[in-house]
PyMOL CGO cylinders between C-alpha atoms (Angstrom):
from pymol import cmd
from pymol.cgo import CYLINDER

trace = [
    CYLINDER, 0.00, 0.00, 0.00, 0.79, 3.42, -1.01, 0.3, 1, 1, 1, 1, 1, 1,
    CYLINDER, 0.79, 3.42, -1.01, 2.50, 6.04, 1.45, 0.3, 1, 1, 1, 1, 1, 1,
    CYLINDER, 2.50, 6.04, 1.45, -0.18, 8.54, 2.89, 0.3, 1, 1, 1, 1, 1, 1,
    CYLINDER, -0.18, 8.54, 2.89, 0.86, 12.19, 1.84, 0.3, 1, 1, 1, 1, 1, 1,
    CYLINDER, 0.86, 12.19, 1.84, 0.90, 15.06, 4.32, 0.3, 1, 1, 1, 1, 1, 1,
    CYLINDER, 0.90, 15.06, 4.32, 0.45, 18.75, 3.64, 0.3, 1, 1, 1, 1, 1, 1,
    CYLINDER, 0.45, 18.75, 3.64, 1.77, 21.29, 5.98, 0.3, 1, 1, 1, 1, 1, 1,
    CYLINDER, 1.77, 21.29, 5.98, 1.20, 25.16, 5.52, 0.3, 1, 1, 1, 1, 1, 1,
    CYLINDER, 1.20, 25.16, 5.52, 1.95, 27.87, 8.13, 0.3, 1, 1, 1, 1, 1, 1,
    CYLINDER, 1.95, 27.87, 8.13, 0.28, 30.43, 7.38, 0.3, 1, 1, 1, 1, 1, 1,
    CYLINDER, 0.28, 30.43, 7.38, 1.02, 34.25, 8.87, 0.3, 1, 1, 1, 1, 1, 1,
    CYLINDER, 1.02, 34.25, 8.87, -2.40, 35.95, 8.35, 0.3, 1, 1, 1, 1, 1, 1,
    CYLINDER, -2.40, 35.95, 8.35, -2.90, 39.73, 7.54, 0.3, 1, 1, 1, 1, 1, 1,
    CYLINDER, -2.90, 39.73, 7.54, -6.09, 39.13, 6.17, 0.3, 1, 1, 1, 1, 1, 1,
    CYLINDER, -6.09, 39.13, 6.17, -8.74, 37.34, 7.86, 0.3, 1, 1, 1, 1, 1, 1,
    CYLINDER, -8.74, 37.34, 7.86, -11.18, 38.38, 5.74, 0.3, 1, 1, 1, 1, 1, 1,
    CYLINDER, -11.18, 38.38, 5.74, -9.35, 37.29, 2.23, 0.3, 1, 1, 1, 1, 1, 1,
    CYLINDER, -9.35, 37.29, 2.23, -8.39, 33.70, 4.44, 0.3, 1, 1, 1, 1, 1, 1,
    CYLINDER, -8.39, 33.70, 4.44, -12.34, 32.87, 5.06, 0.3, 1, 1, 1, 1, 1, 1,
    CYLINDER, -12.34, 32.87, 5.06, -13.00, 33.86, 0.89, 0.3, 1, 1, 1, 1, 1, 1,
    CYLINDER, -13.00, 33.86, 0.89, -9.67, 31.15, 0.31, 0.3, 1, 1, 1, 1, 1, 1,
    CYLINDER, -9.67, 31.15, 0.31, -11.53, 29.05, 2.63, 0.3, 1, 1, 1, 1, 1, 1,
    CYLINDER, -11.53, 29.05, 2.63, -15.02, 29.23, 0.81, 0.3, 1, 1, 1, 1, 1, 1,
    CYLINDER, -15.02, 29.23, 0.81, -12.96, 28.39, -2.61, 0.3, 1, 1, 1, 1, 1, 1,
    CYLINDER, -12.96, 28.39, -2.61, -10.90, 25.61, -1.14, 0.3, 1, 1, 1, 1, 1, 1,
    CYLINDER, -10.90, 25.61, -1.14, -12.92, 23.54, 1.31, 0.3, 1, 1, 1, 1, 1, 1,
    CYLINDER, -12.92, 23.54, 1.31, -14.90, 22.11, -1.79, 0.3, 1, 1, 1, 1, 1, 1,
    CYLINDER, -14.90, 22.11, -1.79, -11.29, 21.47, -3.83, 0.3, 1, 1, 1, 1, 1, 1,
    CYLINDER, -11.29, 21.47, -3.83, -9.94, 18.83, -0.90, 0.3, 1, 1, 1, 1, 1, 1,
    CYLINDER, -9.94, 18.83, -0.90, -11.90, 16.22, -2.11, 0.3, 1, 1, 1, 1, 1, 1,
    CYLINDER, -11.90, 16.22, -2.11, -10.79, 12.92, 0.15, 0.3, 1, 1, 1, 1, 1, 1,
    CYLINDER, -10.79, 12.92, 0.15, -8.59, 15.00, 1.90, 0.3, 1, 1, 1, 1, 1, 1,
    CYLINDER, -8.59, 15.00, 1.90, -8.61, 15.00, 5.89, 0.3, 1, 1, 1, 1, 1, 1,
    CYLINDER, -8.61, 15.00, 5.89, -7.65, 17.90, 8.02, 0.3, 1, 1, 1, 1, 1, 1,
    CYLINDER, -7.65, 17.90, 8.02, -6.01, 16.51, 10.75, 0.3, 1, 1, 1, 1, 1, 1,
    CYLINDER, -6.01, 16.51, 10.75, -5.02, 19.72, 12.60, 0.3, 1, 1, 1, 1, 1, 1,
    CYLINDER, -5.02, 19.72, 12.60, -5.69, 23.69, 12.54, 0.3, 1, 1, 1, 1, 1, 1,
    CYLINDER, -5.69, 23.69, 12.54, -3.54, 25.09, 14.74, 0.3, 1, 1, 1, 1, 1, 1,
    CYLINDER, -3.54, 25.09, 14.74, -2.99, 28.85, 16.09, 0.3, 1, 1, 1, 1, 1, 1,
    CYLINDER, -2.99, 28.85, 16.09, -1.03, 28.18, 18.95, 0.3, 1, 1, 1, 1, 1, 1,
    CYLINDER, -1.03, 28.18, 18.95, 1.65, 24.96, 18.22, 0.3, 1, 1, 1, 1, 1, 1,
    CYLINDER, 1.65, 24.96, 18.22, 4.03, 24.39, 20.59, 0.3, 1, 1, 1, 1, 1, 1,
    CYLINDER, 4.03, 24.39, 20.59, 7.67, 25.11, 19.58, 0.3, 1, 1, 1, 1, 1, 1,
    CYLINDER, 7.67, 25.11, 19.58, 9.67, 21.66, 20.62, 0.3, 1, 1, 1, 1, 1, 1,
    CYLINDER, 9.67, 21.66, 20.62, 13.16, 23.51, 18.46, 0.3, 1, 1, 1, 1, 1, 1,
    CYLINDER, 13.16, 23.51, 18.46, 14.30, 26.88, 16.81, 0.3, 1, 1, 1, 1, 1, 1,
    CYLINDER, 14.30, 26.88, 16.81, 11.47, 29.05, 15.67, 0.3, 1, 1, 1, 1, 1, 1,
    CYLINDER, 11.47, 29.05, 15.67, 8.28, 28.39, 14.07, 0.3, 1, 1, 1, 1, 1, 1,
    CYLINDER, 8.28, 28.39, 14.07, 6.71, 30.44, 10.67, 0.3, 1, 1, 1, 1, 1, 1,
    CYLINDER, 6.71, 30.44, 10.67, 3.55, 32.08, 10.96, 0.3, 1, 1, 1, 1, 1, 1,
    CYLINDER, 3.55, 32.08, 10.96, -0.18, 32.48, 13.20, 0.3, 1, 1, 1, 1, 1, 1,
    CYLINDER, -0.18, 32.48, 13.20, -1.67, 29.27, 11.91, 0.3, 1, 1, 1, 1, 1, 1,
    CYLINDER, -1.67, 29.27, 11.91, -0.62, 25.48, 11.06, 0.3, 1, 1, 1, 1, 1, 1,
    CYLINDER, -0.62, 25.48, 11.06, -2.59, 23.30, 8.81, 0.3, 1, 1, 1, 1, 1, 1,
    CYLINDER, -2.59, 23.30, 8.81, -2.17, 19.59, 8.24, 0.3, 1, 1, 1, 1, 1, 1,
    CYLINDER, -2.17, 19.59, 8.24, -3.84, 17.83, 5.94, 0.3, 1, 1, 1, 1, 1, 1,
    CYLINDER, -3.84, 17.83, 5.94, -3.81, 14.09, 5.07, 0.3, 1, 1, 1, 1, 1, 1,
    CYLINDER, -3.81, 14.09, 5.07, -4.19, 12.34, 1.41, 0.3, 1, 1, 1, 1, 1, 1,
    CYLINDER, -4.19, 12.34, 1.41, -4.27, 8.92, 0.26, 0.3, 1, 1, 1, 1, 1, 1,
    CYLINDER, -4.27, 8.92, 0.26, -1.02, 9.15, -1.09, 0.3, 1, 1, 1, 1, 1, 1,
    CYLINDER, -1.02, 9.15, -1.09, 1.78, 12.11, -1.84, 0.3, 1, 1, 1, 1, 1, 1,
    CYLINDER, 1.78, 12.11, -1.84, 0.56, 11.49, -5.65, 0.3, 1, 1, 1, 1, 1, 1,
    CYLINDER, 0.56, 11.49, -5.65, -3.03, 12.81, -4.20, 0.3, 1, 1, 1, 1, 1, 1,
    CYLINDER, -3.03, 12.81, -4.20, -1.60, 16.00, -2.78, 0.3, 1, 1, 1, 1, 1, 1,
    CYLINDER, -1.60, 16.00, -2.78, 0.24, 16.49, -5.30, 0.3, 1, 1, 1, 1, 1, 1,
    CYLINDER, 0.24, 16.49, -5.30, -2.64, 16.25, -7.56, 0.3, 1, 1, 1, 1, 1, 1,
    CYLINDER, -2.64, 16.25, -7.56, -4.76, 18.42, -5.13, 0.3, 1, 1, 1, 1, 1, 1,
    CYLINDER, -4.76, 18.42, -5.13, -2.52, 21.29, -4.71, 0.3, 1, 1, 1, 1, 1, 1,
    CYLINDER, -2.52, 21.29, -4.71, -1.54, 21.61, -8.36, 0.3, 1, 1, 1, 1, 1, 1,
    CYLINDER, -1.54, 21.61, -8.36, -5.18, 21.46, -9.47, 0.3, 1, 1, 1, 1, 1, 1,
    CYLINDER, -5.18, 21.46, -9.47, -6.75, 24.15, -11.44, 0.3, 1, 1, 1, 1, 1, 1,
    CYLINDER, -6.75, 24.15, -11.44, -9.48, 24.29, -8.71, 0.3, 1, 1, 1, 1, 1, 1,
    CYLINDER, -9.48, 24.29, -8.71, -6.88, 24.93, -5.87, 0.3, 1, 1, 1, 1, 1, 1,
    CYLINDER, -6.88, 24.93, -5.87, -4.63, 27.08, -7.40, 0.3, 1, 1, 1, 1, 1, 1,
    CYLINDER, -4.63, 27.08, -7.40, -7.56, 29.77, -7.72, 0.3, 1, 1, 1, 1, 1, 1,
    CYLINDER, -7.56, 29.77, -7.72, -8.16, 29.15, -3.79, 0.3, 1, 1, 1, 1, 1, 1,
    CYLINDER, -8.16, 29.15, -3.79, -4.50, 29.70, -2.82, 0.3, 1, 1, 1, 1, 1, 1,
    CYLINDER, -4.50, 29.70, -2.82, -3.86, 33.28, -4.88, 0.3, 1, 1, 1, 1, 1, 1,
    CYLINDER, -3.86, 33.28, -4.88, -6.24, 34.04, -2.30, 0.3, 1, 1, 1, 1, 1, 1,
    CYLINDER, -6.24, 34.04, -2.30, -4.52, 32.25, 0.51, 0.3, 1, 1, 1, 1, 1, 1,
    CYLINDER, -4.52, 32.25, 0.51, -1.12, 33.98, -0.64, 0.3, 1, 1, 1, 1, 1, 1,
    CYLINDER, -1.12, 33.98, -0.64, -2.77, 37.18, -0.68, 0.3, 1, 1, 1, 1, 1, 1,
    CYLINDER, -2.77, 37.18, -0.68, -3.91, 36.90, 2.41, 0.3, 1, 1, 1, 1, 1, 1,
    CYLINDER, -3.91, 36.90, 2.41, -1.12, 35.69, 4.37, 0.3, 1, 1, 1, 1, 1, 1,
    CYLINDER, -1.12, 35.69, 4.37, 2.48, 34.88, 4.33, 0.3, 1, 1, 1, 1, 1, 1,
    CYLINDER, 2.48, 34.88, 4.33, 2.73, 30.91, 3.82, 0.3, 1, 1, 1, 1, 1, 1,
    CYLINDER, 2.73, 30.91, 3.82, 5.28, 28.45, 3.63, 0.3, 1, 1, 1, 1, 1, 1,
    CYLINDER, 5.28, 28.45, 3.63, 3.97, 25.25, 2.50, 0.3, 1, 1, 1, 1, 1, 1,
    CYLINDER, 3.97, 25.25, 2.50, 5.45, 21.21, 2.07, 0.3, 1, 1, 1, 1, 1, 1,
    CYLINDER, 5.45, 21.21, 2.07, 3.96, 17.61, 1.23, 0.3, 1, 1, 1, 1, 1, 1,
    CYLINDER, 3.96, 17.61, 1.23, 5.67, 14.98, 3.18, 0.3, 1, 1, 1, 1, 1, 1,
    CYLINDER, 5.67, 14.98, 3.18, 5.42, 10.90, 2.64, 0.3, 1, 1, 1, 1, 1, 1,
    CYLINDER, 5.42, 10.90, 2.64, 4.53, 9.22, 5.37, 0.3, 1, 1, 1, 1, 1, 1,
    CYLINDER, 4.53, 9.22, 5.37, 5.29, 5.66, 5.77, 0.3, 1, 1, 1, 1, 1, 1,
    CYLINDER, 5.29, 5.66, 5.77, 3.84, 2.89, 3.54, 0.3, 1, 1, 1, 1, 1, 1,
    CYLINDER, 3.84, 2.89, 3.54, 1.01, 1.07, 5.77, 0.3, 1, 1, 1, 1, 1, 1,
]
cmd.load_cgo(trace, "trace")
């Protein structure tokens, strides 16, 4: 069986208001994705930490998030994510079940 895939963005938000229209565009995008954690206040185990809010989100496999984040349907959400806050984003593999 496939690795799951893992998206993590921290996101340092200027905008509330642009962040809940990026939400209303890409809630309906993540598909089969689950949102395993929304996070405002994580605490820092080492060094420093980007940003006012951490998202994790879980796929099927990376191929999935990969597929997800590059859609067409997504990338109109996140112009209004990036316009909203400052974000650093990854997808990590997590181990084959």
């Amino acid at each position: 069986m496939a690795a799951k895939g893992y998206v993590i963005i921290t996101e340092d938000i200027k905008d509330p208001e642009g962040m809940k229209e990026y939400a209303k565009l890409a809630m309906p995008s993540m598909g089969k994705a689950k949102i395993v954690a929304v996070d405002t206040k994580p605490e820092v185990l080492e060094g420093s930490w980007h940003g006012s809010q951490t998202v994790v989100l879980e796929f099927e496999s990376v191929d999935a998030a990969k597929e997800w984040y590059y859609s067409d349907e997504y990338q109109a959400a996140v112009k209004l994510r990036q316009a909203a806050a400052d974000c650093n984003g990854v997808i990590l593999a997590g181990f084959p079940s």
